[in-house]
C-alpha positions as CSV (number, residue, x, y, z in Angstrom):
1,X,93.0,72.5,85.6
2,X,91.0,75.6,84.2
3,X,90.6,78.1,86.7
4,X,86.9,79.3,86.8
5,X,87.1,82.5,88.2
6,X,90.0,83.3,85.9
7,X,88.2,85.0,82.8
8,X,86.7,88.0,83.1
9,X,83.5,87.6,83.5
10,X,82.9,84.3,85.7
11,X,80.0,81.7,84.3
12,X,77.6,81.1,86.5
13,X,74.9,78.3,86.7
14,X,72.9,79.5,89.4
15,X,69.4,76.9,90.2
16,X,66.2,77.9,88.5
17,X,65.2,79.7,91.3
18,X,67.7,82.1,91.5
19,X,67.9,82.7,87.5
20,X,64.6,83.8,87.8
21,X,64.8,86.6,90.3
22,X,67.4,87.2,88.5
23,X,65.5,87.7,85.5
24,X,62.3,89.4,87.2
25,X,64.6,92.0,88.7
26,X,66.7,92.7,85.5
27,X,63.6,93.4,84.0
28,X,62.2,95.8,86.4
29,X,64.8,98.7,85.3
30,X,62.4,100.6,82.6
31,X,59.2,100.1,84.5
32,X,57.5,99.9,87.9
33,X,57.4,97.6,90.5
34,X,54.0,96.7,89.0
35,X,54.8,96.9,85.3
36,X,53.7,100.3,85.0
37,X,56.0,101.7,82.5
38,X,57.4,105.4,83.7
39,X,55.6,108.5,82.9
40,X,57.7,111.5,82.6
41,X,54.7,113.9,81.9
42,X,54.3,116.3,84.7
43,X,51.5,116.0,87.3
44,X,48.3,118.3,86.7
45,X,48.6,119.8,90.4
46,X,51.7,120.1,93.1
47,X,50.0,117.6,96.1
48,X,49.2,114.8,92.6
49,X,53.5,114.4,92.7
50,X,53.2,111.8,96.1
51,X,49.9,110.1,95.5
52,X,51.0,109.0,92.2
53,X,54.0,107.0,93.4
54,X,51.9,105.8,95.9
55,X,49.1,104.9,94.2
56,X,52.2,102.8,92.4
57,X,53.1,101.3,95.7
58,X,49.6,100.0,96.9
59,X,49.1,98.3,92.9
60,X,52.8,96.4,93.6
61,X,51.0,95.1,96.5
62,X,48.8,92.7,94.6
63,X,51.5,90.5,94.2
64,X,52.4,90.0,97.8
65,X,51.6,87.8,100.2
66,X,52.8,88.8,103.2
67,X,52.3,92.3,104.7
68,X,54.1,93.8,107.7
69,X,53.3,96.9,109.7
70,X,55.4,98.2,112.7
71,X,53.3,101.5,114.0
72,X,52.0,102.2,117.9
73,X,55.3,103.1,119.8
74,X,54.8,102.8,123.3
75,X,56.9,103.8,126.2
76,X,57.8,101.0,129.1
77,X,59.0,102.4,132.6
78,X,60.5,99.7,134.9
79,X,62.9,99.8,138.1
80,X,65.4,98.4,135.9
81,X,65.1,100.0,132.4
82,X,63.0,102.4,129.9
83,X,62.1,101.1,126.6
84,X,60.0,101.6,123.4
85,X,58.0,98.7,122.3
86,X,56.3,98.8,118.7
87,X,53.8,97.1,117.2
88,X,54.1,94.1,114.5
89,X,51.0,93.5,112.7
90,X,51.4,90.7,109.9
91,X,48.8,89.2,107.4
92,X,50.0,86.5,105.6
93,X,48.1,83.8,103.1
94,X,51.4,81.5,103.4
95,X,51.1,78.0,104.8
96,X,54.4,78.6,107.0
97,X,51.9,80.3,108.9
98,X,49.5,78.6,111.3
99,X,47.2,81.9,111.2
100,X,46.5,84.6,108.6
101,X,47.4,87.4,110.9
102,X,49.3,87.8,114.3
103,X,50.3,91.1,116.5
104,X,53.4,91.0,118.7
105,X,54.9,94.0,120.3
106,X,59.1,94.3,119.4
107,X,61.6,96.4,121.3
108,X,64.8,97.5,119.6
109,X,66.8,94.8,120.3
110,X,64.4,92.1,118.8
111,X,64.7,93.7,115.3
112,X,68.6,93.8,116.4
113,X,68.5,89.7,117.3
114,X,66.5,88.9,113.9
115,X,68.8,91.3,111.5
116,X,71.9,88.9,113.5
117,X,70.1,86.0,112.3
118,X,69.3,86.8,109.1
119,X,73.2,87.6,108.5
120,X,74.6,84.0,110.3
121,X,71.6,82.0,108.6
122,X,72.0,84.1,105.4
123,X,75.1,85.2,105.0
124,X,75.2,85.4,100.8
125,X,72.4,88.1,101.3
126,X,72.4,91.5,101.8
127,X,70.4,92.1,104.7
128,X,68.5,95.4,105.0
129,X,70.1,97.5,108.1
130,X,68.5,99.2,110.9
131,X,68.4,102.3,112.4
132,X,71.3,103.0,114.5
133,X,71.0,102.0,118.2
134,X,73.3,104.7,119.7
135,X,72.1,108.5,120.2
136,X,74.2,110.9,121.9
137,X,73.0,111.8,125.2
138,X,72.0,115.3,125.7
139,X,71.8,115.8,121.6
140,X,68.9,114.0,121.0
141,X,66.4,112.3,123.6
142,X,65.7,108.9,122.5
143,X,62.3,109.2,124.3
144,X,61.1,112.3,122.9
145,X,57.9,111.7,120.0
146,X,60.2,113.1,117.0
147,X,62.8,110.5,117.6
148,X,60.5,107.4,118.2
149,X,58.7,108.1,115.4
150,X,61.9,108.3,113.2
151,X,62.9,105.2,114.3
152,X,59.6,103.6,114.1
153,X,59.6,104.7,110.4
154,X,63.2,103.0,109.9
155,X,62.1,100.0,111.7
156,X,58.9,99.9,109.3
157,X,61.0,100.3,106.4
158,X,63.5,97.2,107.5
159,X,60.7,95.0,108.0
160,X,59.1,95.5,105.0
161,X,62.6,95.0,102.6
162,X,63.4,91.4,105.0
163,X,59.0,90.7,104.1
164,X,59.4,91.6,100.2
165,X,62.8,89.6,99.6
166,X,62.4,86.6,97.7
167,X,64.7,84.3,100.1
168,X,64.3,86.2,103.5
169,X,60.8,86.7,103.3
170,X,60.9,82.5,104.2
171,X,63.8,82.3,106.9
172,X,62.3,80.7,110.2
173,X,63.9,83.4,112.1
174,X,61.7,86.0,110.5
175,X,58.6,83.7,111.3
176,X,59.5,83.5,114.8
177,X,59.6,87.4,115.0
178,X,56.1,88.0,113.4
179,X,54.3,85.1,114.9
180,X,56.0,84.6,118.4
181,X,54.3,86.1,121.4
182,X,57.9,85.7,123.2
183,X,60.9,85.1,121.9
184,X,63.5,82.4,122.6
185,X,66.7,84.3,121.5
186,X,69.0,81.7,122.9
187,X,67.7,79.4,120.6
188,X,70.4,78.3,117.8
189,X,72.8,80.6,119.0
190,X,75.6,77.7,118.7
191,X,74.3,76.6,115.3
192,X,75.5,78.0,112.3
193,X,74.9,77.3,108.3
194,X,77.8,75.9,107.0
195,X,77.9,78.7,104.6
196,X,78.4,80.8,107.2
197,X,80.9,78.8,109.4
198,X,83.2,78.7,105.5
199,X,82.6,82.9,105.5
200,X,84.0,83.1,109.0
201,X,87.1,80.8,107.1
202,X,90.1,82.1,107.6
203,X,92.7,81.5,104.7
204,X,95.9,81.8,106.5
205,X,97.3,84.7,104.8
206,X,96.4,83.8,100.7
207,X,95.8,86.9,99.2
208,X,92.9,87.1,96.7
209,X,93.9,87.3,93.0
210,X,91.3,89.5,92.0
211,X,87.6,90.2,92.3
212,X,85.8,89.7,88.9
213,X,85.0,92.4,87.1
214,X,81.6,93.0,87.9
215,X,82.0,92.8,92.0
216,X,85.0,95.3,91.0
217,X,82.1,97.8,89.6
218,X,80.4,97.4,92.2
219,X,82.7,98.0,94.9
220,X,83.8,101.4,92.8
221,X,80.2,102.6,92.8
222,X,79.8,102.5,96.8
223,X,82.8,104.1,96.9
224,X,81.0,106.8,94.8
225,X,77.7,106.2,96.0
226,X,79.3,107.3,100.0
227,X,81.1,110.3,98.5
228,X,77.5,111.4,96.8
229,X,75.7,111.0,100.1
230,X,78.0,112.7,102.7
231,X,78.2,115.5,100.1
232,X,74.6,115.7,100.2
233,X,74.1,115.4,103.9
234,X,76.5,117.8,105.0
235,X,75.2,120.4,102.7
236,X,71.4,119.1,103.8
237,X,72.6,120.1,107.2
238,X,73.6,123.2,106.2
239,X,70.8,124.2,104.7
240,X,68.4,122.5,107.6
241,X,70.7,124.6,110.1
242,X,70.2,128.3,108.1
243,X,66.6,127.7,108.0
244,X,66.5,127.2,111.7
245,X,68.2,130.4,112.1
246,X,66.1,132.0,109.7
247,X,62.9,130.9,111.1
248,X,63.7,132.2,114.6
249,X,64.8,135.3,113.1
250,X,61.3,135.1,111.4
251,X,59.6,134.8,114.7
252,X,61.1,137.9,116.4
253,X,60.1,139.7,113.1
254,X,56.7,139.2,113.0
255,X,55.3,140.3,116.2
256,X,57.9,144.0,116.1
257,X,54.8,145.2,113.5
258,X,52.0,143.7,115.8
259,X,53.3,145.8,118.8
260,X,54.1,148.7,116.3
261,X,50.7,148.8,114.9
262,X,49.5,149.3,118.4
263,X,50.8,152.9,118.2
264,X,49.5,153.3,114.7
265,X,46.4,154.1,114.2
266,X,46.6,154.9,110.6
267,X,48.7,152.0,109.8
268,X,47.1,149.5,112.3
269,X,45.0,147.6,109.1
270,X,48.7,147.2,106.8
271,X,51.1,146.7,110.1
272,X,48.8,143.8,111.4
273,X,48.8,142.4,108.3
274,X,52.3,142.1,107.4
275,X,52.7,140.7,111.0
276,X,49.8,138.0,110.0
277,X,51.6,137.4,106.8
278,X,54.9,137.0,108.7
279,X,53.6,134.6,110.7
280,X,52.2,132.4,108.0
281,X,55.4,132.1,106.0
282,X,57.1,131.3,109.6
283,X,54.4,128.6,109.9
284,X,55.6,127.4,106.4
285,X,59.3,127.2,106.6
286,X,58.6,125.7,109.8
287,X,56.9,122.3,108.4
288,X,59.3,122.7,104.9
289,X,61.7,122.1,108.0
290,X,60.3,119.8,109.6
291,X,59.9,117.7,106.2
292,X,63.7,118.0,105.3
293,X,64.8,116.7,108.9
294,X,62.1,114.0,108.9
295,X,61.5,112.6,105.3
296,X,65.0,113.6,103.7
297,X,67.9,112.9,106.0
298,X,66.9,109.8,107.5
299,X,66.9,108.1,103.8
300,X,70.4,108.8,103.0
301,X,71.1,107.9,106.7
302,X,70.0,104.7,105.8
303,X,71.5,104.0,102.5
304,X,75.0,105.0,104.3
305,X,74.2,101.8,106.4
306,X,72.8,99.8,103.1
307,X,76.3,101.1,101.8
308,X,78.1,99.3,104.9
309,X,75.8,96.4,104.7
310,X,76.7,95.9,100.6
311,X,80.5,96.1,101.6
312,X,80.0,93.2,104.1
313,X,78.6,91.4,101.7
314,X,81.0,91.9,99.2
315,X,84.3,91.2,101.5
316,X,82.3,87.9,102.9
317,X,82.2,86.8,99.1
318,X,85.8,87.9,98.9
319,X,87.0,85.3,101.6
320,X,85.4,82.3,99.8
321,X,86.7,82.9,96.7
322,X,89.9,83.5,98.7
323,X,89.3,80.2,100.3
324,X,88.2,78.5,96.8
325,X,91.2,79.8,95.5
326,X,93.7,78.7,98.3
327,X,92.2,75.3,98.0
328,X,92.7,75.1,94.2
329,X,96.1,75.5,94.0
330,X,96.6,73.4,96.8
331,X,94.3,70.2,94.8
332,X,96.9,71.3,91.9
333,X,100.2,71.1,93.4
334,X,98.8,67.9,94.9
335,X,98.1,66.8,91.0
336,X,101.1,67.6,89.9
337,X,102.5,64.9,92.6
338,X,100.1,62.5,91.6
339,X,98.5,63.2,88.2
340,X,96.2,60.3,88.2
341,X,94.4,62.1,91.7
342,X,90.9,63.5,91.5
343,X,90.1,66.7,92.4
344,X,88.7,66.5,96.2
345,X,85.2,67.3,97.2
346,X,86.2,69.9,99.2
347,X,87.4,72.2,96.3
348,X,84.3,71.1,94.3
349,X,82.0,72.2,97.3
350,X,83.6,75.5,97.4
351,X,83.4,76.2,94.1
352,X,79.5,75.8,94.5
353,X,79.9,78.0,97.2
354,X,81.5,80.5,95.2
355,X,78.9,80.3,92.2
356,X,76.0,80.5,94.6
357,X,77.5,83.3,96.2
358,X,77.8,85.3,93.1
359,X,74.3,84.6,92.2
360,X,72.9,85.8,95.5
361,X,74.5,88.8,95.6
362,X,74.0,89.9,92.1
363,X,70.5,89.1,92.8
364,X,70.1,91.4,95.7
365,X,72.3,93.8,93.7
366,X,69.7,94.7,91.5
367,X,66.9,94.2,93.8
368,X,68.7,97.0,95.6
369,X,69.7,98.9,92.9
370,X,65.7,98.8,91.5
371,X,64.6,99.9,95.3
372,X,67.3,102.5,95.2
373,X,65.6,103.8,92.0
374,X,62.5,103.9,93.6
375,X,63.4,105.6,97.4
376,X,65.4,108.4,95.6
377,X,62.4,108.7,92.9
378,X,59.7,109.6,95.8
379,X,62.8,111.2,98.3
380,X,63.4,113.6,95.6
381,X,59.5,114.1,94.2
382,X,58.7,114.6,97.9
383,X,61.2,117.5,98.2
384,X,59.6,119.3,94.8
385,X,56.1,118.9,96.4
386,X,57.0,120.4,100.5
387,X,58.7,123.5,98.6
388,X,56.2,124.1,96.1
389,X,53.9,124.1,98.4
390,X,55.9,125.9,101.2
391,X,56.3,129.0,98.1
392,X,52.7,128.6,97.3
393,X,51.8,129.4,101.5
394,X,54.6,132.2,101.4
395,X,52.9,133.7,97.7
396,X,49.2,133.6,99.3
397,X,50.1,135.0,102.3
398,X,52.0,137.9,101.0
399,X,48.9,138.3,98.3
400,X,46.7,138.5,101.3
401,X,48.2,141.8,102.1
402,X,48.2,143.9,99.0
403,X,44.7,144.2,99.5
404,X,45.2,145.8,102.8
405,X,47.7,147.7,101.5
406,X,45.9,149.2,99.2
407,X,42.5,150.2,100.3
408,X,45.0,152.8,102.6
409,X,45.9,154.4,98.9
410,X,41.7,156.2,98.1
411,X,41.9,157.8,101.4
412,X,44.9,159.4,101.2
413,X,44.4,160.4,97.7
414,X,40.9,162.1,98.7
415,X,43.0,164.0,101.4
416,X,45.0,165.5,99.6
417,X,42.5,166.6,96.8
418,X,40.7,168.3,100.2
């Protein structure tokens, strides 16, 4: 009996479906969510760098049909517990839906119960993560404006990828989140896909041969991918943590010419302004800050997770080959006893599992892989624009004062000519 997972380069026959998302992804790589192919000219002014990309982003939405918004945080005091509820706006033109648009308000742990169902009812998918749940008390205050709306950002983001995936977008799970003023999350909690009762399989020690060559690649480039990431973050942090210091340094600065230029009279007009130009590049480094800690950490936060969530993934399509595998040999010993014996259902059905498997998670592979692209394309482009224009502040301010500077330089000269 041929082994199919034995060459290289396993041959798949995903359905129809799947071969063309497949296909739509694969050839998304050169060009734009929206078939706009990439311009690498450079943008006429600084603040054009962000509305291009999303001028790109609200042309891709012409071809959705279901649009998610989590936004208006709001804090919950009780005798029992505190909590943050969000807002879920959805509009939708799909028939699963009795009505074109519903609002809901979601805690935490709702996104927390659909993200579990989307992994037992979906378990050949890479589902999107969220935000982690656990702060350290005393570090950060889970309450406080900056944090919530971090995490409301996060939980934006997660909806969204779960909305714009071609097979999540239509679980009922999802459906019952966007259009369910309460809900029931005892409901199915026993009931599991038989996809996902064979991932939980456990094969009794059989070791796997081999991944194929291409989950192999992929595997390596997380391992990569992590290294890349925590490199960049602890040096992010770094650089986050010498601009704090800086800036505080900053503030103590300016205000030592203010109070000297009280007992200047001759150099009041030059003191005060190097103390207003002091505070404006404080003001800048301040929101260039602000940006880094806000808009730049948080993504590679959250590709660390995607990086966890891939992993998963890949180990869950690890134990049904494993299981395929331990079955096949198994159906051939059994053949060798009896040549004349079929080869059970069993091993058939897992070997559709297998294949199916494959096909969904080299579908989400590049659907990742093209979103990737896209996140580190406006992560990065966002960074150029906040320190171009956090020089650009620092260059006018520090412009502003030459003048002043200068107008100092006749008088002097016309004293000492008297």
């Amino acid at each position: 009996m041929c082994h199919p997972l034995g060459a290289e380069e396993a041959v798949l026959t995903p359905s129809p479906d799947v071969r063309n998302i497949t296909s739509s992804i694969g050839e998304k790589d050169q060009i734009l969510p929206n078939g706009t192919p990439v311009e690498t000219s450079s943008p006429s002014s600084s603040s054009s760098l962000l509305n291009r990309l999303q001028l790109d982003d609200d042309l891709d939405g012409e071809t959705r049909d279901l649009f998610v918004t989590v936004d208006d945080p709001k804090k919950h005091v009780s005798t029992m517990e505190t909590y943050i509820t969000y807002r879920v706006v959805t509009k939708t033109t799909r028939v699963e839906f009795d009505l074109p648009e519903y609002t809901v308000r979601r805690r935490y742990q709702d996104f927390d119960w659909l993200r579990t169902k989307l992994e037992d009812s979906q378990p050949t998918h890479l589902i999107p993560p969220l935000p982690e749940k656990f702060v350290m008390k005393g570090v950060v205050d889970r309450f406080s404006e900056e944090f919530v709306e971090t995490r409301r950002k996060a939980l934006d983001k997660f909806l969204k990828r779960v909305a714009d995936h071609p097979v999540l977008s239509f679980n009922e799970h999802l459906n019952s989140f966007l259009s369910a003023k309460d809900l029931n999350k005892r409901q199915g909690l026993a009931l599991l896909s038989k996809m996902g009762e064979s991932v939980k399989y456990v094969t009794g020690g059989y070791k796997l041969r081999g991944r194929p060559v291409e989950f192999s690649a992929m595997g390596d480039y997380l391992d990569m991918f992590t290294q890349k990431l925590g490199t960049i973050d602890r040096i992010a942090q770094r650089i986050i943590k010498e601009q704090s210091e800086y800036l505080a340094e900053l503030k103590e600065y300016g205000p030592v010419y203010t109070t000297w230029a009280a007992a200047e009279a001759e150099l009041q007009g030059p003191l005060e302004g190097v103390a207003s130009c002091m505070a404006n590049c404080s003001s800048a480094l301040d929101e260039l800050t602000q940006d880094m800690s806000g808009d730049f950490l948080p993504v590679l936060r959250e590709y660390v997770l995607y990086i966890e969530s891939m992993k998963a993934v890949l180990k869950k399509r690890d134990n049904v080959q494993a299981e395929y595998e331990a079955k096949l040999e198994a159906a051939a010993l059994r053949k060798e006893e009896r040549p004349t014996a079929k080869v059970p259902t069993d091993v058939e059905k897992c070997q559709d599992r297998v294949e199916c498997f494959n096909a969904d998670l080299k579908s989400d592979w590049d659907q990742w892989q093209n979103n990737k692209t896209q996140d580190f394309r406006q992560l990065l482009t966002g960074m150029a624009d906040h320190n171009i224009q956090y020089y650009e502040k620092c260059l006018a301010a520090w412009e502003s004062v030459i003048p002043v500077l200068q107008d100092k330089q006749p008088q002097e000269t016309e004293t000492e000519e008297d």
